[in-house]
N, C-alpha and C positions, 0 to 999 in steps of 0.2 A: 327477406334481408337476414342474412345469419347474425349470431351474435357477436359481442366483440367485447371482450372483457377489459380492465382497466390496466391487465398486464401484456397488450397489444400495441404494436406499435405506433403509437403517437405522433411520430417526427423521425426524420429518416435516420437518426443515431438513439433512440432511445426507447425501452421496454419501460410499462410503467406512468402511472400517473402526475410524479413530479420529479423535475428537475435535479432537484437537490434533496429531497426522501430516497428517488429511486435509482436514477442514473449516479447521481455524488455519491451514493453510498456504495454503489458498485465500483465506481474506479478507487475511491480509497480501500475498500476488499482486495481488487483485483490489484493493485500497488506495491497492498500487504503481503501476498501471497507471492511476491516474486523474490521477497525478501528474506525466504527461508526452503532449503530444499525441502523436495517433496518425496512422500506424499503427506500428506495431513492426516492427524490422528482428532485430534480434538484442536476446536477451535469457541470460546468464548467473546461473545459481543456484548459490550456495556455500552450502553445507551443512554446519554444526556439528552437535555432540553427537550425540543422535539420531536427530534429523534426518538425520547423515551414514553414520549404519551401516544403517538400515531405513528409506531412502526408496523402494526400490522396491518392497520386500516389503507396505509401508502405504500408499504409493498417493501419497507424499508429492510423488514426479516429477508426476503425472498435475493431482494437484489445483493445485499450481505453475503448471503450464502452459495448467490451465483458469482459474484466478484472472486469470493475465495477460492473457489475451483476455476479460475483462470478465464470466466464466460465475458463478454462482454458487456458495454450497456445497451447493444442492439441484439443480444441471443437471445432467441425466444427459448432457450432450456432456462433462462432465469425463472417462468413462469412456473417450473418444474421442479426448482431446486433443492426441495425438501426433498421428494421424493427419488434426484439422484446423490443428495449426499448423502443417505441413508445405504442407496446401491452401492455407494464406494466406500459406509463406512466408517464415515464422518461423524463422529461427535459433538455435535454443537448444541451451546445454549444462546438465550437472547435473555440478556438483564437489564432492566430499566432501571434507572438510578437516578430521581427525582427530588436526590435531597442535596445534590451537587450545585447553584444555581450559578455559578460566580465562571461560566464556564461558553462558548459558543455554543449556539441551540443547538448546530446539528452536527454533533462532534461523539463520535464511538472511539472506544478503544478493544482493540482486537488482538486477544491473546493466543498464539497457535503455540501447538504442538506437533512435533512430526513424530515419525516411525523411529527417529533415532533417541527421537528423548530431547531434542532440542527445543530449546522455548522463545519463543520474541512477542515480544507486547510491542503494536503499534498503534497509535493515536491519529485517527485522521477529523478534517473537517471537512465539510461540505458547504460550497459559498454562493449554492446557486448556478443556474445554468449548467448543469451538470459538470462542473470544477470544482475543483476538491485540493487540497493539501494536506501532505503528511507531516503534522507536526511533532510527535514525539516517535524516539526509534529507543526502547527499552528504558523508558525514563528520560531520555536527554532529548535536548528542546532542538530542532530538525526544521527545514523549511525546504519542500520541495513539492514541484505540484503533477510531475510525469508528464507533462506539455511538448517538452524536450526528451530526447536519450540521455539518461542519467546515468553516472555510474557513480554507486555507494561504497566509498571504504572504511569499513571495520578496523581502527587503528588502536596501538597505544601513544599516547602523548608525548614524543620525543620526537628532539630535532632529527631534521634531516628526512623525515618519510614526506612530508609537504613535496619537498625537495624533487624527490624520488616519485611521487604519483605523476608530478606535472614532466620529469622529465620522458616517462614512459608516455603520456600522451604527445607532448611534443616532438618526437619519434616516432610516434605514428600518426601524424599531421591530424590531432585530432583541433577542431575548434572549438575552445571553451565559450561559452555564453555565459554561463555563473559558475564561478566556485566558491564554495563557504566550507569554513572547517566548526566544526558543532563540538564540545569536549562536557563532561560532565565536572568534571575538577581539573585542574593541572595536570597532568602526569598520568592521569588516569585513561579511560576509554573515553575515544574521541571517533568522531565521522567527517570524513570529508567527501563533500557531495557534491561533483561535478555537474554539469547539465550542457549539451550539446548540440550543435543545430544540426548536425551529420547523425548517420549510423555510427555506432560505437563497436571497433572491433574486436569481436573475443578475445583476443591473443592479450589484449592488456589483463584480462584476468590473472596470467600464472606470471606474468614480467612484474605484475605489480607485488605478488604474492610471494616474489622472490626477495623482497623486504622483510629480514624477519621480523619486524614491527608489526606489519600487517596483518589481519588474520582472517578478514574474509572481503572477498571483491565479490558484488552485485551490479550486474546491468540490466540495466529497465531499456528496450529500446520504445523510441514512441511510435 
């Protein structure tokens, strides 16, 4: 009988011993990662509750580092993942942070860096059953769980861009399921974050970006 290690597949969507150490932590990786062009230069994980006492033993490092580079939670390259972010480059640490308590157990926050010098810190959690939610998107408090076609916009806080996203999808017959607008203060950076039962199409990227308020459109499709 060969062997069969604990980062083999389990269940027909998932690499990895649990749920929510291995699969949850890959799709809030792989969520993160879609949120900043590439490629990746350095990429930091801080690690709460659970997350920060049993991420090596559950596989939580590996499936992190395979989310990030875009792998799924059924790639078996997750089982590999060190040794291809290494190939491509990647810089990453894993930081436990066990004096945070006040916090959801399996909850990291993932700070990238790419080749241009760009930075975004995202916060995600893991709820089990390999489902996850991104709750912060550089500080500001976000709820979105990539179930649906997302599409994220980077705004500043002034009337009339709400206005302007929804009429660009209403023009392209998109179907909203959720909208939420997320702001850090008044006036300041704010997100507004679609979710969709349909494919979401490209084109709303540069229609939307023709807002000068706007400053970056992201689509997740599901």
């Amino acid at each position: 009988m060969p062997f069969i290690s604990v980062f083999d597949v389990l269940g027909p969507n998932m690499i990895g011993p649990s749920s929510s150490h291995t699969a949850g932590a890959a799709v809030i990786a792989y969520l993160a990662q879609k949120m900043i062009a590439p490629p990746l230069k350095k990429v930091d994980f801080t690690l709460y509750g659970s997350f920060a006492s049993t991420y090596r033993g559950h596989g939580t490092d590996r499936a992190l580092l395979g989310g990030i580079m875009g792998f799924s939670t059924y790639d078996t390259r997750i089982r590999d993942s060190f040794a291809i972010a290494q190939s491509k480059g990647i810089e990453y640490h894993f930081i436990p942070n066990e004096t945070e308590t006040d916090i959801h157990p399996n909850t990291v926050d993932i700070r990238m860096e790419n080749a241009a010098g760009q930075v975004m810190v995202i916060r995600g959690e893991s709820l089990g059953g390999g489902k996850a939610h991104i709750t912060r998107i550089n500080g500001v408090e976000v709820d979105f769980s990539g179930e649906y076609s997302t599409v994220i916009v980077t705004q500043q806080d002034v009337p009339g861009v709400v206005a302007h996203i929804t009429k660009v999808l209403s023009d392209r017959q998109v179907n909203i399921a959720f909208m939420r607008l997320f702001r850090e203060s008044r006036g300041n950076t704010a997100y507004t974050i679609v979710e969709s039962d349909g494919k979401l199409p490209q084109e709303i990227i540069a229609e939307m970006k023709a807002n000068p308020n706007i400053r970056d459109v992201v689509i997740i499709q599901s």
